[in-house]
Steps between C-alpha positions, in 0.01 A plus 500: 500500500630800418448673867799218638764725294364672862734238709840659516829316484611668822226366687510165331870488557474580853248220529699226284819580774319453780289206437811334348733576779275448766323098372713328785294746754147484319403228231811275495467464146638788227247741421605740215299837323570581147602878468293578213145240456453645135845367374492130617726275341286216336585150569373330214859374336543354879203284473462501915298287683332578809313321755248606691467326834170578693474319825217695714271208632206575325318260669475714830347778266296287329192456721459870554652671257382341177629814286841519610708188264329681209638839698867353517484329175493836386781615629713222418363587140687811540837413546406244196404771303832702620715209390326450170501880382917497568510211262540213820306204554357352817331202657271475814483269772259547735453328846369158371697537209832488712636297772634740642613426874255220447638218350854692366703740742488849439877502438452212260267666298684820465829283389251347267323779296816732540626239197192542313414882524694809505285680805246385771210727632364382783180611650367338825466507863845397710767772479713178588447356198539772248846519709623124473409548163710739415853336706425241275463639171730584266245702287388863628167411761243758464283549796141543377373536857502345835326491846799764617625766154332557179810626351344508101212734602750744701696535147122567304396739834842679501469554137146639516568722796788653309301500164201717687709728721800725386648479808827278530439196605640575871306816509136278453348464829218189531228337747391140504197455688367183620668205646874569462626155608442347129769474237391808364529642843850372545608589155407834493641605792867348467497637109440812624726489739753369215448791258463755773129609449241636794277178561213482782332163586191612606341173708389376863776409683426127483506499101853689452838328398690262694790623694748321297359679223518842652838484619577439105378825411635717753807316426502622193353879557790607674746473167143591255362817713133304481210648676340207689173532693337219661140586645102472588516864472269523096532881540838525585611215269352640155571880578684604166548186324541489092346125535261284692550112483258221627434159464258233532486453876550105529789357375603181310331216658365640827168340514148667411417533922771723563303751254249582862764599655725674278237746348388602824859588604575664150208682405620843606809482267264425203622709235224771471447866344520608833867339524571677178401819654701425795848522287425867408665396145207569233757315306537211677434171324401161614647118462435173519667147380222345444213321501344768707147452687302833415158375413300198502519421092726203628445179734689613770359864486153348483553292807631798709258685413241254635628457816692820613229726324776698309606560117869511495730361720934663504340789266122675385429481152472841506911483543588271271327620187583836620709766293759417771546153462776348228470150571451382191808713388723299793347194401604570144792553582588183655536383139766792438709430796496133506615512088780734626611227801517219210740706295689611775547114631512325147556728226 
């Protein structure tokens, strides 16, 4: 699109040397950001093949989430996509398609298809097993997302951030609201903290990081110069922000009981107008990875709707198909970023 020429090479450079010198520290695996996404090198005279592992146990989801296989097929069909359009091929295994740390080790499988494919993503619960993984190939492991980082979606957020804001990319202050103990709790706050940017997790106490987690990222703040804030405070945490980040507010395979308990404890960080107003930016734009829960035009928004009596869980439709919100733009951009990691890793 012709808006990414928007994405600088300073900030992308700045984000490339962190992420690269700080893996050991964050993902464990090598995480790379092409300077310029409109002049990616295409990989079609390498012939590449990928696989795609997915490993989430669907069959926890399955019962009362019918929606959400077809909701991560999707996504998988991204980085497929990704591969395809820089000329690389891939293959898909999914959880009954693989033994993986069934009947075969997880080390013996990545000594396996590290002879039969140039690159691995991997996309499933254990941050464990993304990790062996990796000590055990000898291709690049991509992490497509875990119970503990989302590492891919921090490149496509980072990306969009800097493409909608012409601040540098340690000038952008953000907020995530809702329950900051998730991957994309964890991996927003220690990227941040990486690249030296203002980030507030805006949560109840119970549903913040772990410590291990926040020691990471004021580790790292002290050489960056990041602005980390950590509270229940909603008017204190969004005052000023360029961006406002949520998520859906149960996580990979927490069961469908927990939802009681967690809406009642997260309902006043829903992202509302009112929140909007609260940042005192008329610019200020809104996020989210997606699937989001704004209506009830899906199972799961039907269901809540039945039984908690509201429309719109993490964020009001009246947010996400606002003028502020460029989710569709971030999620878009996955497709940009992730091309840009394969021709950084392969090319």
């Amino acid at each position: 699109r012709e808006n990414l020429k928007q994405v600088t090479q300073s900030g992308n450079s700045l984000l490339a040397q962190a992420l690269n010198g700080q893996t050991g520290a964050l993902f464990r695996i090598s995480i790379l950001y092409q300077k310029n996404t409109l002049d990616l090198i295409p990989l079609t005279t390498a012939y590449h093949h990928v696989v795609a592992l997915f490993n989430v146990p669907l069959s926890q989801w399955q019962a009362s989430y019918e929606p959400l296989k077809e909701i991560e097929d999707a996504k998988i069909k991204l980085f497929d996509v990704a591969a395809h359009d820089q000329g690389a091929f891939t293959t898909f295994f999914d959880s009954s398609s693989s033994q993986l740390g069934h009947k075969e080790s997880i080390a013996d499988t990545a000594e396996v298809l590290s002879r039969m494919f140039d690159a691995i993503e991997y996309r499933g619960f254990a941050q464990s097993s993304v990790e062996e993984l990796a000590e055990y190939s000898s291709v690049p492991v991509y992490n497509g997302l875990t119970d503990t980082w989302h590492p891919t979606q921090m490149l496509a957020d980072l990306m969009t951030m800097k493409e909608f804001s012409k601040k540098k990319i340690e000038d952008i202050s953000f907020a995530y609201l809702g329950d900051a103990r998730n991957n994309m709790g964890n991996s927003f706050l220690v990227t941040a903290s990486l690249l030296g940017m203002d980030v507030r997790l805006v949560a109840p106490n119970s549903l913040t990081p772990a410590q291990e987690i926040k020691d990471i990222a004021n580790k790292l703040s002290l050489s960056s110069g990041a602005q980390i804030t950590i509270t229940e405070d909603i008017e204190e945490g969004v005052k000023g922000v360029d961006f406002i980040h949520t998520d859906v507010w149960v996580s990979m395979g927490e069961d469908e009981k927990i939802w009681n308990e967690r809406i009642n404890l997260l309902k006043p960080f829903q992202v509302t107008k009112n929140i909007l107003k609260l940042t005192g930016n008329k610019e200020v734009k809104f996020m989210h990875c997606l699937p989001a829960f704004y209506d009830d035009k899906t199972q799961v928004g039907k269901k809540i709707k039945e039984k908690f009596g509201i429309q719109g869980v993490e964020v009001t439709e009246e947010v996400f198909k606002s003028d502020h919100s460029i989710v569709f733009d971030q999620a878009e951009n996955r497709m940009h970023s992730i091309k840009a990691l394969l021709v950084e890793t392969l090319a």
